[in-house]
N, C-alpha and C positions, 0 to 999 in steps of 0.2 A: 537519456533526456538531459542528464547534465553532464559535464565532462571530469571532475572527480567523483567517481562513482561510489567512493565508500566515505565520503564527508558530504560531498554535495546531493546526495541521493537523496539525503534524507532529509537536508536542510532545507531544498532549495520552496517547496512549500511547508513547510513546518507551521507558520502563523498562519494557519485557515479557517475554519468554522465549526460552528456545532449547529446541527438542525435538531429539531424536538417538532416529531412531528404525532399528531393525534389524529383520530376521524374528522375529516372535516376542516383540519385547522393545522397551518404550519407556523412553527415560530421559529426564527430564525436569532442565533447569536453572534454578535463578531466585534472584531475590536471596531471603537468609533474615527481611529484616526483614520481619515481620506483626503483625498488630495483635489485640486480642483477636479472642476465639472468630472468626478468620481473618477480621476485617474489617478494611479497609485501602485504602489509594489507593497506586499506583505509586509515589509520588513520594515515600513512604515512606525508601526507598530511600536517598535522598541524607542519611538521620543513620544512623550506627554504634552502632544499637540496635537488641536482635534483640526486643524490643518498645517500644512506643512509645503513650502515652496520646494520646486523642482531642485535647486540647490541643495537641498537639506537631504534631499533623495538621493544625488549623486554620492553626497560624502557618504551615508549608508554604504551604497553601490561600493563605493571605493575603500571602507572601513572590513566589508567581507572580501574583495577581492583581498585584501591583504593577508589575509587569515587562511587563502584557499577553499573562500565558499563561491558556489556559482549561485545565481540568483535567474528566478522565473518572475516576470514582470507580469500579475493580474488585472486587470479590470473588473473591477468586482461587483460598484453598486454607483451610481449616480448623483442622490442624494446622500449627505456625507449622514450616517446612523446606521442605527443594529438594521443588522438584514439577517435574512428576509422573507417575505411572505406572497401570494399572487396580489394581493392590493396595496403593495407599498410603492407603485408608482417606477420601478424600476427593473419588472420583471422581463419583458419583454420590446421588441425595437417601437417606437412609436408610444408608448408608454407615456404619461404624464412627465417625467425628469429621465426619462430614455429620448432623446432625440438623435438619430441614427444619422445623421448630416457632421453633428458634433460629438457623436463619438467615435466615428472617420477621423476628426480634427485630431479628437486627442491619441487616437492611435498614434497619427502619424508624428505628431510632437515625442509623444516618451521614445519609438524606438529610431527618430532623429537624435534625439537627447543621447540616445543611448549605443550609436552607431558608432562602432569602434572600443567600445569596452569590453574586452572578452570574456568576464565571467557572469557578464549578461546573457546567459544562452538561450532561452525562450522567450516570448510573449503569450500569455494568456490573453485568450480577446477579450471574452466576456465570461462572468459566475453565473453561472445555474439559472438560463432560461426559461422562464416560465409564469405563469397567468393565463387568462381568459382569451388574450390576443396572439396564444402561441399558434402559429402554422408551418410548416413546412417547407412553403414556398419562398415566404421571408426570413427562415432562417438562409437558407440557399443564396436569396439575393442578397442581403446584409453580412454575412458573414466571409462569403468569397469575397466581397466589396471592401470589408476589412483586411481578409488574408491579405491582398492584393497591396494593399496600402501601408501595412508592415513590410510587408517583405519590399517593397520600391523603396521605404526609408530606409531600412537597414536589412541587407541581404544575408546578413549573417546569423541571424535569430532564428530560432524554429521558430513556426508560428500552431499555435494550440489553436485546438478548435474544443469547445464544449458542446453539448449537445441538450436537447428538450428536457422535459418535467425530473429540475432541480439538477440537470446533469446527471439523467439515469438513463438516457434515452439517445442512441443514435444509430437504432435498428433502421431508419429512412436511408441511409447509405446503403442498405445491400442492395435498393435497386435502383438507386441515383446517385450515383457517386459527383464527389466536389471535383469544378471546370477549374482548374486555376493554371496561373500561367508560367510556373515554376514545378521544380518536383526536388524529391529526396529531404524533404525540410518540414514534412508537415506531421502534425502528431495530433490524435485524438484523447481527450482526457474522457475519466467519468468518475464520480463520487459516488463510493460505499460505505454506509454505515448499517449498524445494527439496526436503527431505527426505519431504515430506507424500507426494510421491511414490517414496518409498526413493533407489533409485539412478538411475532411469529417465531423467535429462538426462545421465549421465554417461555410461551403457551403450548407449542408443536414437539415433536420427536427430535431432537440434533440432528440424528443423522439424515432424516428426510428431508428437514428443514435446509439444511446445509446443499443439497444434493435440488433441492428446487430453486434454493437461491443462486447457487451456480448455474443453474440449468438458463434461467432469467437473464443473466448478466452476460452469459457467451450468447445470447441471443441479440440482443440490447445493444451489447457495445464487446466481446469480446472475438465476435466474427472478424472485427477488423484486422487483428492479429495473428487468425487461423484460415481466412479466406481469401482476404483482401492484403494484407503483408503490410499493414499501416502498424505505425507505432502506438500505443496504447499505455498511457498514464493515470493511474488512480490517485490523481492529483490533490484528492480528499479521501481518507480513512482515521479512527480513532475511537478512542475505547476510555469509559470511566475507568480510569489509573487508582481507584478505592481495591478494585476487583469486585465490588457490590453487587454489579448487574450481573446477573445472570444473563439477558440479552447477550451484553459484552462481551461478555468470558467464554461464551458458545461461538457465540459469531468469527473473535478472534480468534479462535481455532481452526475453522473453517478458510479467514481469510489468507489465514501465514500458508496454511497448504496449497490454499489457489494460486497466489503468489510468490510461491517456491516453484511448484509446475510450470507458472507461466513465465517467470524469471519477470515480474511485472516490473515497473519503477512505479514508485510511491511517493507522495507526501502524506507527513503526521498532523493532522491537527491535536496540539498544537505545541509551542514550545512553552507559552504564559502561563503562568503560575499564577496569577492572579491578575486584578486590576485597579488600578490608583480610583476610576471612576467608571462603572457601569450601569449605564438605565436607573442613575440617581443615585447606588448604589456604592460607598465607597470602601475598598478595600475588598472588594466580594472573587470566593477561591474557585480558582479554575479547574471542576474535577480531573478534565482532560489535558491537563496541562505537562509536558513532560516534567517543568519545574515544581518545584512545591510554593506553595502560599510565598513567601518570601525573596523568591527567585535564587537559593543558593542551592539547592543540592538536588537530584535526584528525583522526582515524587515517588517512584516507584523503579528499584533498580533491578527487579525480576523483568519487569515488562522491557527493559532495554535491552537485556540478557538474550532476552525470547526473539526480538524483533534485527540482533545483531546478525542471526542467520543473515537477511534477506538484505541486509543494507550492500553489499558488496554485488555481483552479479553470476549466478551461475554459469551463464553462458552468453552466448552474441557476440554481434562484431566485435572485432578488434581483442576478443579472449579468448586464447587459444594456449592455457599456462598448461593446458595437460591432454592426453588423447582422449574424446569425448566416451566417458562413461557413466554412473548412475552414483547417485547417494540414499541413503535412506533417511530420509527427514523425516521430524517429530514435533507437529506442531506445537502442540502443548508446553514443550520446555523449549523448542528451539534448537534442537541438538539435533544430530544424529549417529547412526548407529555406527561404532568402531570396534575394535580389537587390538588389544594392548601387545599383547603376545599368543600365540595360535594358540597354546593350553589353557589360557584364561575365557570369561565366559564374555560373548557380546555384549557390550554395555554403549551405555549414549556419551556423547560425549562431542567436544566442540566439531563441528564441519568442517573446517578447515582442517583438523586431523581424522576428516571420515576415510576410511578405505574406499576405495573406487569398484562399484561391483557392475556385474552384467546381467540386465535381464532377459533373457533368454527367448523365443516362441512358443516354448515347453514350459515356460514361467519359473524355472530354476532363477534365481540368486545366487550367482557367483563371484569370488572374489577376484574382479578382474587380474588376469596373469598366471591365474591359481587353478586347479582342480578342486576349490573344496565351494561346496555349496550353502547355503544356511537349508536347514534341519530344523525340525523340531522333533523333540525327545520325550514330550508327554505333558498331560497338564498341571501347570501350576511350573514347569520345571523351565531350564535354561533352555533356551532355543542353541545350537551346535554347529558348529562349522563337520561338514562329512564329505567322504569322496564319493560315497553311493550316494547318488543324485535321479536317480531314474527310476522312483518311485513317489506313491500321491504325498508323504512325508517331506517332501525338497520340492516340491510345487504350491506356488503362494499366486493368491490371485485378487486384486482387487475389489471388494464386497460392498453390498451396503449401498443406499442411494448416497451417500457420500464417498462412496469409492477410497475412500481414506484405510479401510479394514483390510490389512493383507493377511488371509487366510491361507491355512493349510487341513489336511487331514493325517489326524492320528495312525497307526496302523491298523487300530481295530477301527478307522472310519468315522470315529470321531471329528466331528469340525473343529478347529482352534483358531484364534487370533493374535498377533503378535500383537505382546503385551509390554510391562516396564515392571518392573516391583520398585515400589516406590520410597523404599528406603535405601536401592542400592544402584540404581538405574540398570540393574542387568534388564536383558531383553529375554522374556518366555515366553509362554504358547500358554494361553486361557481360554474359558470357553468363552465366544464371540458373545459383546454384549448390546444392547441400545440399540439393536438392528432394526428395530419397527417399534411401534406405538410407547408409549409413555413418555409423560414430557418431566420426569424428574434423573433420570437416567441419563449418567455424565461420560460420553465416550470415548471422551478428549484423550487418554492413557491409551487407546489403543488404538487412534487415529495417525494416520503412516503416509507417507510421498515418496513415491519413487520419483528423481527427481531427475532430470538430465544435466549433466554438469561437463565444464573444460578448465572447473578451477583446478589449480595444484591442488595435492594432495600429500598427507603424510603428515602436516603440521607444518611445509614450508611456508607456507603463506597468512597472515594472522589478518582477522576483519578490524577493520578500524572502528570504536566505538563511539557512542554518543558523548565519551568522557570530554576528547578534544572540544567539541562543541559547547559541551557546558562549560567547560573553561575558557573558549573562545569570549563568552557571552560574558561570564562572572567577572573576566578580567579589563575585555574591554567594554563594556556599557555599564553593566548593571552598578561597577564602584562609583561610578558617577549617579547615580538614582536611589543607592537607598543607605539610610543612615541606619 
């Protein structure tokens, strides 16, 4: 979706939203700067004006191009204020401050504006349609009407399409696919958060919980990816950065896995650390904020540790750094499983020096190139690199309505699960935990992805981090804004 994949990937929505939703009732947060008749880019955001001319937006544009960020041009909200909710007048085409005649106009303004600038790579049409007047038919007619009208001002943009209630919903495409008059340019977003589900990671079983919400999303919106061959961008995801929620801390383990498998592209809501003025409110802290309260450092430098796996790309076009083999991902810390030396015990450690392994039909785990298998040796104990591989010991199989649990059995027939000890990161064999019922049971330590990959491997290759990024920000904006 963007063209620096390990800066831009993560930047290019970074300032996007929080929804808080309840029975009955959505309240929506976001920043208040917008731009006329509600057109605007995220990155808006970073000046202390609750409007801002097309000018002011170009030098933005032009202030990250210089840095090496690519930037996703959104259409967010109409009336410039917090969004949003089904009665705020801007949910859907024909809406009260949604007039679909003049939001055509301003497509076709920002990506004229924006026609010939390269690290403008997408346009988002519209955020998270939905209310009372949502239908089917007009999304179809209104949003081809749009695609059509980006892509004739500027042919170089992808054009994003989002989909029904809040951007969870674009299951109407498996039997009506989008008419348009162009092709290889078109990309589908959708927003997942913890909340998207209410309460259900906090109140439910993880691993059930995780395994129904997956189940929901490849139905929804991840068909596009696995039936249809369309692009797919989780344009919105994010997590209280306190680690407080339990929701959060479940979900995110779930979500790095999904997103490892699927090799997804993402944006983080958000990068703000706070805000000068919110809903009357001054100086009020952004839990989800990558930054802290102040905008200098960090909020949380585990959570960037975790999320550094996935900023890079496992696989797809144009990467092809290594012959296509397997990693073994760990959502929970973000690492995965390596070997320092063949005598030493499997431990976690960064992906970019994971060993490249095979997984087999017979479900063996091999060290790609190698004869030796992963083994497990008993419980509690190290799991083993072995050459006898052709027994239930060196067969590992995916468990658990969260398919996250790679199982084997002992010799005496024992189940086990591969595990972490968590003061040394070696990898052992436990007995299998949080498999069904009870909702206090945390199974994140023995949640596992086999992953497909064509990155290098060995440690040639290192992930770029969110450091460049905050140093981008600290050095060029923020010394200007805060004393």
């Amino acid at each position: 979706m963007v063209a620096n994949r390990e800066t831009g990937r993560q930047i290019s929505g970074l300032l996007g939203e929080r929804e808080s939703e309840t029975e009955g009732e959505t309240t929506r947060e976001r920043s208040p700067e917008k731009g006329e008749a509600g057109i605007h880019s995220e990155f808006f955001v970073l000046f202390e004006k609750e409007r801002m001319s097309f000018w002011e937006g170009r030098a933005v544009v032009s202030s990250l191009a210089n840095n090496n960020v690519m930037v996703i041009l959104d259409n967010h909200i109409s009336k410039p204020g917090w969004c949003c909710d089904n009665n705020d007048g801007s949910g859907f085409f024909g809406d009260l401050y949604f007039n679909p005649d003049l939001w055509i106009r301003g497509l076709t303004k920002m990506a004229t504006m924006f026609n010939g600038t390269p690290n403008v790579v997408g346009m988002s049409l519209r955020n998270e349609l939905r209310g009372n007047k949502s239908n089917v038919n007009d999304w179809y007619r209104y949003m081809q009407k749009g695609a059509e009208a980006v892509h004739a001002a500027n042919p170089n943009v992808l054009v994003i399409l989002s989909g029904l209630s809040y951007d969870k919903d674009l299951s109407f495409l498996l039997q009506r696919p989008v008419n348009l008059t162009f092709t290889g340019k078109l990309v589908f977003e959708v927003h997942w958060y913890s909340f998207s589900d209410a309460y259900a990671w906090g109140t439910g079983n993880a691993n059930q919980v995780c395994g129904q919400v997956v189940g929901n999303l490849m139905r929804r919106a991840g068909f596009l990816v696995e039936q249809m061959g369309y692009p797919l961008f989780v344009s919105e995801f994010g997590v209280d950065q306190r680690g407080i929620s339990v929701n959060d801390n479940r979900y995110l383990n779930c979500f790095l896995g999904v997103a490892a498998e699927l090799d997804l592209e993402w944006a983080l809501w958000t990068l703000a650390g706070s805000y000068y003025l919110r809903e009357g409110v001054i100086g009020l802290d952004e839990t989800y904020g990558v930054l802290n309260w102040n905008w200098c450092d960090a909020r949380n430098s585990s959570f960037l540790d975790r999320i550094s796996a996935i900023q890079a790309p496992f696989r797809g076009p144009g990467l092809s750094e290594a012959k296509p083999h397997k990693v073994i991902f760990h959502p929970l810390t973000g690492l995965c499983v390596e070997r320092k030396l063949w005598t030493d015990p499997l431990k976690l450690g960064p992906c970019s020096q994971s060993d490249a392994w095979n997984y087999s039909p017979q479900k063996t785990l091999t060290v790609k190139g190698t004869y030796f298998c992963l083994q497990t040796d008993g419980l509690g104990k190290p799991a083993k690199l072995s050459i006898f591989c052709s027994d239930d010991t060196s067969k590992w199989e995916a468990i658990s309505d969260s398919k996250m649990h790679l199982s084997s059995q002992l010799a005496d027939g024992t189940t086990v699960c591969l595990d972490v000890d968590p003061g040394t990161n070696i990898i052992v064999t436990n007995t299998c935990k949080c498999l069904s019922r009870g909702n206090t049971c945390e199974p994140g330590s023995q949640w596992f992805k086999i992953v497909d990959s064509t990155r290098s491997i060995g440690g040639t290759t290192s992930v770029t981090r969110f450091n460049s990024v905050l140093d981008f920000f600290g050095k060029n904006i923020l010394g200007g804004l805060i004393v």
